[in-house]
N, C-alpha and C positions, 0 to 999 in steps of 0.2 A: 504494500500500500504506500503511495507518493505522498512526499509531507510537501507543503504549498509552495515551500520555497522550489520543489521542482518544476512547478505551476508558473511560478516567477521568472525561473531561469527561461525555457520555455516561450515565455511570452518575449524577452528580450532577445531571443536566439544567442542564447549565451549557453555553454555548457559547462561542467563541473570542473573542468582545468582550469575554462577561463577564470571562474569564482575563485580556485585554489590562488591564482597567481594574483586576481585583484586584492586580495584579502591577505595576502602573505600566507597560504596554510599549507602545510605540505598537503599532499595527493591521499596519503591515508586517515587525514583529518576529514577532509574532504567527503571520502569515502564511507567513514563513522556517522557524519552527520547524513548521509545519505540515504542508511538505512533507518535513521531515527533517532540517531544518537544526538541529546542537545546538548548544544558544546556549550563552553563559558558565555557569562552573559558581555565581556567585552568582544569576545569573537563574534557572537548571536549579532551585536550593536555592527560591527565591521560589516558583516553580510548584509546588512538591512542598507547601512548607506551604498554599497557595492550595486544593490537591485531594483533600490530608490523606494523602497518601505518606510512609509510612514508612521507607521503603528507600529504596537508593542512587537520587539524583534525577535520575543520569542516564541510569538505567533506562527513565524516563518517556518517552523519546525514542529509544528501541528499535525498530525496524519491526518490526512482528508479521504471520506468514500468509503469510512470503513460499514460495512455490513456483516451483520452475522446469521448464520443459519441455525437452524436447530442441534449441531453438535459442536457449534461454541466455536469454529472455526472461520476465517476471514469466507466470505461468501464471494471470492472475486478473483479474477482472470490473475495468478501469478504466472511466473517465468519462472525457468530452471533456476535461474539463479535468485531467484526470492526464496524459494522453498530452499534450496544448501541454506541459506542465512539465515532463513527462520529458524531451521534444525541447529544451525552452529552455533545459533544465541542461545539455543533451549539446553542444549550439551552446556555451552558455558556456564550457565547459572548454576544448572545442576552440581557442577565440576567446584564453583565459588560456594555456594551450600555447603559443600560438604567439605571442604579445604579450609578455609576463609578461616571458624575458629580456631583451627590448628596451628596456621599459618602467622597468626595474631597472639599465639600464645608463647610460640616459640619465636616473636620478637621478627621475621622473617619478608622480606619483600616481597610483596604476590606477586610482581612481573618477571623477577627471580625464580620463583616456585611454579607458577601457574600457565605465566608466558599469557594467552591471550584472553585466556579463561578468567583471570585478573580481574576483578572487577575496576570500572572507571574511576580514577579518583578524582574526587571533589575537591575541588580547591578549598586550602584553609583561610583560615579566617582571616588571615592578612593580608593573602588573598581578597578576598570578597568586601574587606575594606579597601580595597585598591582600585578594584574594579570599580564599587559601589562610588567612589570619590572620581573618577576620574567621567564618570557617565554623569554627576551633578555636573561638573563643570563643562561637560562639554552643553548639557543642558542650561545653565547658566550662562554660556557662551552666546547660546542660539537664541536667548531671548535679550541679551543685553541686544544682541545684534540687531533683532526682530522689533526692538523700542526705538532705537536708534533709526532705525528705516523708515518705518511707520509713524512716529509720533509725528503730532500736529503742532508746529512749531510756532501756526497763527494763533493756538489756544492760548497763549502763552502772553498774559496780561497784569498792568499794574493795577495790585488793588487799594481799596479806596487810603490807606494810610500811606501807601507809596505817592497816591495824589495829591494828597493833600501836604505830603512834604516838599512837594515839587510847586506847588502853590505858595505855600509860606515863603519857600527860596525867593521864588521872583516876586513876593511882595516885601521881601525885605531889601529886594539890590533895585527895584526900580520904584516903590514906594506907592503908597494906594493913589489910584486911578482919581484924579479931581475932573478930568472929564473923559469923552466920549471917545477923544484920540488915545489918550493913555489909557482908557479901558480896550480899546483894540490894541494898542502896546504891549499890554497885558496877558490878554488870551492869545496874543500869538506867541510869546513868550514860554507861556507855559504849553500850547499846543507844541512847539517845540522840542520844549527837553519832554515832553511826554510821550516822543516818537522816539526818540534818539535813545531815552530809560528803556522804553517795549524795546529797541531793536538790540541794545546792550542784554538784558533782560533773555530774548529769546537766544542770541549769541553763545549768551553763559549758559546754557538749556545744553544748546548744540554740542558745546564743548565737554559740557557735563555726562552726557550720553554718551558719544562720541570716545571719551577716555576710559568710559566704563565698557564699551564695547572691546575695544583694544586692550585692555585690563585683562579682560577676559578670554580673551584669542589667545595673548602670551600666556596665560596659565594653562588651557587646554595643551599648547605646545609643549611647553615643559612638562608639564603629565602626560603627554603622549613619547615624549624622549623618552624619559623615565621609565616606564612600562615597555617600549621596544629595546631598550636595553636588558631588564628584566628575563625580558622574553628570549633576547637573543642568548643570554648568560644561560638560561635555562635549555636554548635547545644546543649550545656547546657541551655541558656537560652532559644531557642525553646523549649528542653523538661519541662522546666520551666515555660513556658508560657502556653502551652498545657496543665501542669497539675493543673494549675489558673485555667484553663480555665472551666475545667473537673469539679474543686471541685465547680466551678460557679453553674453550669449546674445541678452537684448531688442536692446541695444546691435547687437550683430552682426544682427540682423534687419534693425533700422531701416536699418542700413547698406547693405544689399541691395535690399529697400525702393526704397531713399534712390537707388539708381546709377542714373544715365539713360543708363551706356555699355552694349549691350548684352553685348560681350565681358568689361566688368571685371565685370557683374552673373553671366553663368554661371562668371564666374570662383569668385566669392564663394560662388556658389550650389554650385557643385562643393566646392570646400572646406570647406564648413559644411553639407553635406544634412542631418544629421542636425538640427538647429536650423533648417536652412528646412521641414524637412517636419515638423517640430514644432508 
């Protein structure tokens, strides 16, 4: 069953590399959210502006169509390859059931033990503090921007104490009006600085907006360094640990290889199948 964001791609003639490569994700991230796996909410945030979603992003990763029949099963046209991963999600859980406390008791990494069977993990909580801050901001960004764009600059008026100080000034530098000339003297005086106050007035508005817009743009930036940093740190050490992992595994080959006892060879070979049928 296709979650909407396949709907989305879809509609834009875009396909799943192209998403991986707009979004920085590798191909088997890609792949995870394909089948319904919903990824972090700052990746979910990524893919929504990638396909131009406007709503909740993690909408995009809703399964859509589903039906069910009377033995509880999807009631809808799969492909060979739905049904392998529907099976090899059901083996995994299974395989995480029955591991998972074992595996947590004895202190142990499930993707060490488990390999795929592994349940997903959930970002911690400084995580989800990270995330959580850097998606206000970019929200805070988008509406400092959104005031700054839209706001109505002509609403933008002096009220009556701001008139009435602008009155007193010019009846103190030109003095009360004894006639009809110096009463016109007067009001154009004060009509005056009562445009030049509004245009000062709306100026300071603009500028005020304006700064807080850009306030806000550089913070989103620098939280978005931050976080690609983060990320990038994060997936050096994955391919760092993967390639431990690998020269572990060559290592443990050669070693089998290497046995000319028959009994310590199926020993090895017993204890390591998965690396010898590798």
């Amino acid at each position: 069953m296709a979650i909407r964001l396949s709907r989305e791609l879809e509609r834009l003639g875009m396909t799943w590399d192209d998403l991986a490569r707009e979004i920085g994700a590798s191909r088997d991230a890609t792949i995870r959210m394909k089948s319904g796996e919903r990824p972090y909410r700052l990746r979910a945030i990524r893919v929504a502006r990638a396909v131009g979603w406007r709503g909740d992003p993690m909408e995009l990763f809703r399964k859509e169509g589903k039906a069910k029949g009377a033995d509880g099963m999807d009631n809808e046209n799969m492909t060979l390859e739905d049904i392998h991963e529907k099976h090899r999600k059901a083996v995994n859980e299974g395989i995480a059931r029955a591991f998972m406390p074992l595996v947590e008791d004895m202190g142990l990494d499930p993707e060490e033990i488990l390999g795929e069977a592994a349940p997903a993990k959930e970002p911690g909580e400084n995580r989800k503090r990270a995330d959580a801050e850097l998606a206000r901001l970019q929200a805070a960004r988008d509406e400092a921007m959104r005031d700054y764009e839209t706001f109505d600059f002509s609403s933008v008026a002096l009220d009556a104490q701001e008139r009435e100080a602008i009155r007193r000034d010019a009846l103190e530098e030109l003095g009360r009006p004894r006639n009809a000339a110096e009463q016109r003297k007067l009001d154009m005086r004060i009509k005056a600085t009562v445009n030049d106050a509004v245009r000062a007035k709306r100026e300071a508005k603009r500028q005020e907006l304006r700064a807080a817009a850009v306030e806000a743009s550089r913070a989103v930036l620098l939280a978005e360094e931050a976080m690609g940093s983060i990320e990038h740190e994060e997936a050096v050490r994955a391919a760092a640990a993967a390639m431990e992992r690998k020269d572990r595994e060559d290592a443990v080959k050669r070693r089998i290889v290497g046995t000319k006892d028959p009994a310590e060879r199926r020993r090895l070979i017993a204890e390591n199948m998965d690396l010898f049928e590798a």
